[in-house]
C-alpha positions in Angstrom: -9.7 -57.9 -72.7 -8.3 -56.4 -69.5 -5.4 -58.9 -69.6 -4.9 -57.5 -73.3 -4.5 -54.8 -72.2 -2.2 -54.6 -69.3 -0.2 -57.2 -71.4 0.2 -54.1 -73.7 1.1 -51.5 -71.5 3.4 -54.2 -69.9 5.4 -54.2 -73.4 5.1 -50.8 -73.9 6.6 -49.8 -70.7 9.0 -51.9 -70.4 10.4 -51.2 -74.1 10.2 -47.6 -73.6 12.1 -48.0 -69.8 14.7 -49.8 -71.7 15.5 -46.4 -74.1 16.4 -44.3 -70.8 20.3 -44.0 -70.8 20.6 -44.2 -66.9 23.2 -47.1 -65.2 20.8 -47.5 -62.3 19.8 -51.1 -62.1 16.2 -50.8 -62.3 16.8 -49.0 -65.9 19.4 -51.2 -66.7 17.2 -54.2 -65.6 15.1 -53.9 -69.0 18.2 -54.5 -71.3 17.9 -58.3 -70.7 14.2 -60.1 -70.8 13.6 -59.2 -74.4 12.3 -62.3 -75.9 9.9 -62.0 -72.8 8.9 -58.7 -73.6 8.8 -59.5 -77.4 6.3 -62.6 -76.3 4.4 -60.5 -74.0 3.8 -57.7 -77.2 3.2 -60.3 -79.7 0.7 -61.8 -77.4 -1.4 -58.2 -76.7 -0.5 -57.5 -80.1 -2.6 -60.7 -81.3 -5.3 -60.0 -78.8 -5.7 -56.6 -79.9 -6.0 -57.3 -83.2 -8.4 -59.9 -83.3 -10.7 -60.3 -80.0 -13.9 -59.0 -80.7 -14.5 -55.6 -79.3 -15.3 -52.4 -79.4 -12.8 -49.9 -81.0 -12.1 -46.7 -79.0 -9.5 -44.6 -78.7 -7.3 -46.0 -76.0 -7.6 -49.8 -78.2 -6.2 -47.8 -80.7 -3.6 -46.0 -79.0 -2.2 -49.3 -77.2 -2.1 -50.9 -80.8 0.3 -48.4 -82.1 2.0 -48.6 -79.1 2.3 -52.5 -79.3 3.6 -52.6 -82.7 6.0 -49.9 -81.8 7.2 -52.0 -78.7 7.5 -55.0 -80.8 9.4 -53.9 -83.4 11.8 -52.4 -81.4 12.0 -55.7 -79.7 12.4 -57.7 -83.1 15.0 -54.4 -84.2 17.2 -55.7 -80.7 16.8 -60.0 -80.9 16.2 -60.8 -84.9 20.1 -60.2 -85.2 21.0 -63.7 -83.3 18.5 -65.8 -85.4 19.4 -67.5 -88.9 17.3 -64.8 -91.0 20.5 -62.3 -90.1 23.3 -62.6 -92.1 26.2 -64.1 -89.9 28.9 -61.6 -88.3 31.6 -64.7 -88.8 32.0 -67.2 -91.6 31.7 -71.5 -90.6 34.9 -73.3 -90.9 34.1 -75.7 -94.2 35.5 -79.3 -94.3 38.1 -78.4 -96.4 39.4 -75.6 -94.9 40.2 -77.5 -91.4 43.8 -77.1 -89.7 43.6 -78.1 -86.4 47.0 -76.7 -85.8 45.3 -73.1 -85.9 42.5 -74.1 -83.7 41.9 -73.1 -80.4 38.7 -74.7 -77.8 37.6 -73.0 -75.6 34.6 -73.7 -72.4 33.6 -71.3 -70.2 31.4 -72.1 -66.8 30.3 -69.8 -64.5 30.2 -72.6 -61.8 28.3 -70.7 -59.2 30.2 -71.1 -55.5 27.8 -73.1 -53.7 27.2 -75.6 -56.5 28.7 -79.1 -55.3 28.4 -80.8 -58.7 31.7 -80.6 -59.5 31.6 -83.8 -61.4 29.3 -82.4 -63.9 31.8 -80.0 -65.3 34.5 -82.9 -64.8 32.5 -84.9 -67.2 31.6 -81.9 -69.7 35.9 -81.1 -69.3 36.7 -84.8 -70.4 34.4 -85.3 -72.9 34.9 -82.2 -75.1 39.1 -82.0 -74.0 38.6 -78.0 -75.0 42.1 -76.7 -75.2 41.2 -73.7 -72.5 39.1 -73.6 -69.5 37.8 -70.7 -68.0 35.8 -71.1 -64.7 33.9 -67.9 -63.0 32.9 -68.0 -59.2 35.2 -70.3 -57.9 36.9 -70.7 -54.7 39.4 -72.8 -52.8 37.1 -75.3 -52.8 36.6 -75.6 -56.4 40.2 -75.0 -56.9 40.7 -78.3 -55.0 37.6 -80.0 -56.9 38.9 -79.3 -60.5 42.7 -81.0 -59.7 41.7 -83.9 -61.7 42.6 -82.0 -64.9 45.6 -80.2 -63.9 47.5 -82.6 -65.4 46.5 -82.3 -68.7 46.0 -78.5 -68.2 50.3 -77.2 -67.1 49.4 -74.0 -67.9 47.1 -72.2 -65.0 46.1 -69.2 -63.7 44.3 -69.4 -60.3 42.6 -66.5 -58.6 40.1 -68.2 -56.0 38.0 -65.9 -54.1 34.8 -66.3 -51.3 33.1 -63.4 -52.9 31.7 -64.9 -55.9 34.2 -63.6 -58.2 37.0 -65.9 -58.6 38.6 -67.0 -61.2 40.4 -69.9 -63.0 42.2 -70.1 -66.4 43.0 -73.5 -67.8 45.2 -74.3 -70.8 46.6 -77.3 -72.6 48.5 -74.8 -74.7 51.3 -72.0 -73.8 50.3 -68.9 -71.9 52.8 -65.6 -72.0 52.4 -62.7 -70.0 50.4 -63.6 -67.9 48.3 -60.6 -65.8 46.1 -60.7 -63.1 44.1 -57.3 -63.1 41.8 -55.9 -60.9 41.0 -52.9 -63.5 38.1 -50.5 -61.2 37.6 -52.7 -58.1 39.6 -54.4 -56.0 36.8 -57.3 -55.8 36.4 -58.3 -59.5 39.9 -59.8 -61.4 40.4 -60.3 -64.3 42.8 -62.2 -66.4 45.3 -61.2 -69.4 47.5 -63.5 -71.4 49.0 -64.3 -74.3 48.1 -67.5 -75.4 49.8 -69.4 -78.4 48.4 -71.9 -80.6 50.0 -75.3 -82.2 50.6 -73.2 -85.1 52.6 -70.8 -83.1 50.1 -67.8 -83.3 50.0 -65.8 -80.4 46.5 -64.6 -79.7 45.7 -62.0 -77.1 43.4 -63.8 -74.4 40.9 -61.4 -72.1 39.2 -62.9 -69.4 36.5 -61.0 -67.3 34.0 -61.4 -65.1 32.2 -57.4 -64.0 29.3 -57.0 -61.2 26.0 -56.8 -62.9 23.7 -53.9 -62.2 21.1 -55.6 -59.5 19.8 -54.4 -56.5 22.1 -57.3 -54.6 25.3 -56.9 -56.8 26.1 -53.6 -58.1 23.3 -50.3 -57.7 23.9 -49.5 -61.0 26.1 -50.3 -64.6 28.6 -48.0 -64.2 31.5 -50.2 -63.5 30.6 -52.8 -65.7 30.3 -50.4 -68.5 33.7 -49.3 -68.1 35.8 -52.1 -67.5 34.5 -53.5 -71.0 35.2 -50.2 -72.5 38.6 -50.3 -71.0 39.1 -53.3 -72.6 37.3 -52.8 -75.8 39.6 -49.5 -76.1 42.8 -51.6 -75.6 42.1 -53.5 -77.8 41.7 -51.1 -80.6 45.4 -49.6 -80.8 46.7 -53.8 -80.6 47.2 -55.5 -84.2 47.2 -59.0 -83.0 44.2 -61.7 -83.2 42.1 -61.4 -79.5 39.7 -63.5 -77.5 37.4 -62.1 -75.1 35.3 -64.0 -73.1 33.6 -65.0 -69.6 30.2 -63.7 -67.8 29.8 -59.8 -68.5 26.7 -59.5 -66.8 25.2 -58.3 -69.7 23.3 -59.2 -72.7 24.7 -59.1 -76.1 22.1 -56.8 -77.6 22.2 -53.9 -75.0 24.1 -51.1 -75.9 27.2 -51.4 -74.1 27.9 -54.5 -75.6 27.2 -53.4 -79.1 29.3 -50.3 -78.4 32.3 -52.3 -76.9 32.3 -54.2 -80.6 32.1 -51.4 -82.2 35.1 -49.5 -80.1 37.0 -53.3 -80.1 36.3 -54.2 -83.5 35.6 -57.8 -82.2 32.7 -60.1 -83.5 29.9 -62.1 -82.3 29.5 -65.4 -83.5 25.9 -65.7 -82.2 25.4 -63.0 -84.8 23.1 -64.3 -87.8 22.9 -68.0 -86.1 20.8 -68.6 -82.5 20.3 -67.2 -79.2 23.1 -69.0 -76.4 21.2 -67.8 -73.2 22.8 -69.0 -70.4 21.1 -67.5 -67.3 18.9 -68.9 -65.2 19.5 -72.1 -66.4 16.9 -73.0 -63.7 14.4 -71.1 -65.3 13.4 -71.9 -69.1 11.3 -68.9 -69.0 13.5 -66.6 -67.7 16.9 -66.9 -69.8 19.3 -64.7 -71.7 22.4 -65.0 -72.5 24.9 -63.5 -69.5 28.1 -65.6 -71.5 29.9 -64.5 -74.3 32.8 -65.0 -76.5 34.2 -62.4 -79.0 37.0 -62.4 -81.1 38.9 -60.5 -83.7 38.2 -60.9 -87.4 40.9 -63.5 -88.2 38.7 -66.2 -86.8 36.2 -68.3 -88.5 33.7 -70.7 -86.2 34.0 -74.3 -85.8 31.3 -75.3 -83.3 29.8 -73.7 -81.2 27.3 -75.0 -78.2 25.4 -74.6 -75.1 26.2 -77.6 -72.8 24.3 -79.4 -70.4 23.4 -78.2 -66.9 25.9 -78.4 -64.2 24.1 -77.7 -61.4 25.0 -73.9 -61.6 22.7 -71.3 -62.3 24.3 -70.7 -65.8 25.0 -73.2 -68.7 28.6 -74.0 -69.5 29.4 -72.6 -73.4 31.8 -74.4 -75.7 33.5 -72.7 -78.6 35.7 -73.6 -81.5 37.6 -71.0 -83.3 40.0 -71.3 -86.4 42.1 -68.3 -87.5 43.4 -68.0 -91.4 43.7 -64.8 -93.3 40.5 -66.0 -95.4 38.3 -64.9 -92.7 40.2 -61.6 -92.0 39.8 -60.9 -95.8 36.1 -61.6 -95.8 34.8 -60.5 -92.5 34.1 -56.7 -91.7 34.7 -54.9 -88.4 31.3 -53.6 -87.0 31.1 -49.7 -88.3 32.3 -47.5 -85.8 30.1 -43.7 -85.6 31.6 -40.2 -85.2 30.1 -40.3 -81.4 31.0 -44.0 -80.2 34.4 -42.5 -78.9 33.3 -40.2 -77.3 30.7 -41.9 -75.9 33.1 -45.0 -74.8 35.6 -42.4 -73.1 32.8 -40.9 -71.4 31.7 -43.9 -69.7 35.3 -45.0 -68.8 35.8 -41.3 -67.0 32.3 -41.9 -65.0 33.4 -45.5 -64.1 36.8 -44.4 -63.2 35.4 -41.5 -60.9 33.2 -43.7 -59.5 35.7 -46.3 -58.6 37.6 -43.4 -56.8 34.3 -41.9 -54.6 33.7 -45.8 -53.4 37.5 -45.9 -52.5 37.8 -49.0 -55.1 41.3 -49.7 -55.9 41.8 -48.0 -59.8 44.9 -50.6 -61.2 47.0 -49.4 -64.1 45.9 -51.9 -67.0 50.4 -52.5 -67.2 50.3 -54.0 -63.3 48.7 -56.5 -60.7 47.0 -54.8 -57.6 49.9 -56.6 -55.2 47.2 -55.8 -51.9 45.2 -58.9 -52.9 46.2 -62.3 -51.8 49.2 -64.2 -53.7 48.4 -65.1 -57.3 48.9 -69.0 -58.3 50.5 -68.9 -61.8 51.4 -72.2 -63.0 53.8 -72.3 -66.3 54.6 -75.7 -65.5 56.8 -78.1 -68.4 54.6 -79.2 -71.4 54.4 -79.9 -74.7 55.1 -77.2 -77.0 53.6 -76.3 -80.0 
């Protein structure tokens, strides 16, 4: 019964933890193991309910306590599971155009993972129209030439620090930026990318520190450079894409908040869990990966792929865009505070960037003190 119990105050805690609006890492830390905690309150729930044993008060007050926990858990999860209803419509059979398609992988490759030929292999099969690799450097640059030829459109931002950066496209990219939005260690990339049909869709690419206690000390910057971004977005009528590792999970609330601000859905929404990290630990995974996108699109496929000797899985992604989704699908309903609460947490993360002497770039330039950009806008195929 003891194990009960400390199971219970285990849930308890840690689902209570997770309701404390602080960016410090070790509050922050809660927002991602909740199908563990879920597990570890449906297990003490279980016990508490039906092991023989004596009543008393502090059984009963855990119970309550437990099903509080775990409903709050279920409240956060049950959304990515197919008892939701789904945030974006499936592509039917007969509503297929290729032409306003667009693929799209993302891999956070981790550095000093050699298995380069494992995401070769993943690149070849699935011939995704975009690639977008996270963590890579020089050496990775020079391990992923292979597909350069059937990829002329490139954007290559290799760094040591764990936060490089590669964008690869089979199909045109416009305007292209390089942005390093509150830290001079984290890009980010921002193109236009048009499709065979000749839609020109606005393509985000980021990759922000996550709150642990060897990355970042706390959210802050994270938070804000995917409310920058979300609040971009807003004031722009065109079709966007956002994707790559945003260090955080899709439920917590900055996530749900930069949707809301955005207007961008989740396909996850209403279908399964895509949890990428660890992908070294079957135990210990959530989902660190995402792709959003504006209400024009409808899903194709979409799919975890197979490990690559990185600590995250590769996702792959089909997208179609058609003014039948836009009709159908909703916007997620923005409240009277999330504004303020979005500008809020850009200020902090903008005054925070300026105390730890981070470089702050106007989102309309490229940071010129980093090292040269590569951008490739070699001859292709148009569409």
């Amino acid at each position: 019964m003891i194990a009960i119990e400390v199971c219970a105050v285990l849930a308890i805690w840690l689902s209570g933890w997770s309701l404390i609006r602080r960016d410090e890492w070790w509050f922050r830390g809660a927002d991602f193991p909740r199908l563990q905690i879920l597990f570890v309150g449906l297990v003490a729930l279980a016990g508490l309910l039906f092991i023989q044993a004596e009543w008393t008060l502090v059984r009963e007050l855990l119970l309550l306590g437990v099903i509080a926990a775990v409903a709050y858990q279920l409240k956060m999860v049950l959304p990515y599971t197919p008892i939701w209803k789904k945030q974006v419509l499936h592509v039917r059979r007969d509503q297929v155009n290729v032409e306003q398609q667009i693929s799209l992988l993302v891999a956070n490759v981790l550095t000093p993972n050699h298995k380069y030929h494992l995401l070769l292999e993943q690149i070849n099969r699935l011939q995704p129209d975009v690639v977008l690799t996270l963590e890579t450097d020089q050496v990775w640059q020079e391990a992923l030439k292979p597909i350069e030829a059937d990829y002329p459109y490139r954007v290559a931002v290799p760094q040591d620090n764990l936060y490089g950066m590669h964008l690869y496209s089979r199909l045109p990219l416009a305007d292209t930026e390089v942005k390093f939005i509150l830290s001079d260690e984290t890009p980010s990339i921002h193109a236009t990318i048009r499709l065979r049909s000749g839609l020109s869709v606005q393509l985000y690419c980021l990759h922000p520190k996550p709150p642990s206690p060897t990355e970042a000390k706390d959210s802050t910057l994270r938070d804000a450079e995917l409310l920058i971004v979300g609040d971009q977005i807003k004031d722009i009528d065109e079709s966007c894409i956002v994707m790559g590792d945003l260090n955080d999970v899709a439920w917590s609330r900055t996530t749900r908040l930069f949707q809301r601000i955005s207007g961008l859905l989740d396909p996850r929404v209403g279908r399964y869990f895509m949890n990428t990290f660890h992908a070294d630990y079957p135990l210990l995974r959530w989902s660190l990966d995402h792709i959003f996108h504006s209400t024009d699109f409808g899903l194709v496929e979409m799919k975890r792929l197979p490990h690559i000797g990185s600590d995250h899985f590769p996702i792959y992604v089909v997208l179609q865009t058609g003014r039948i989704f836009e009709q159908k699908q909703q916007e997620l309903e923005q409240t009277e505070s999330d504004e303020d609460e979005a500008q809020q947490a850009i200020q902090e993360g903008i005054a925070k960037a300026e105390q730890e002497e981070k470089v702050v770039v106007d989102e309309s330039t490229i940071e010129e003190s980093k090292p040269p950009l590569l951008v490739y806008r070699e001859a292709a195929k148009t569409a």
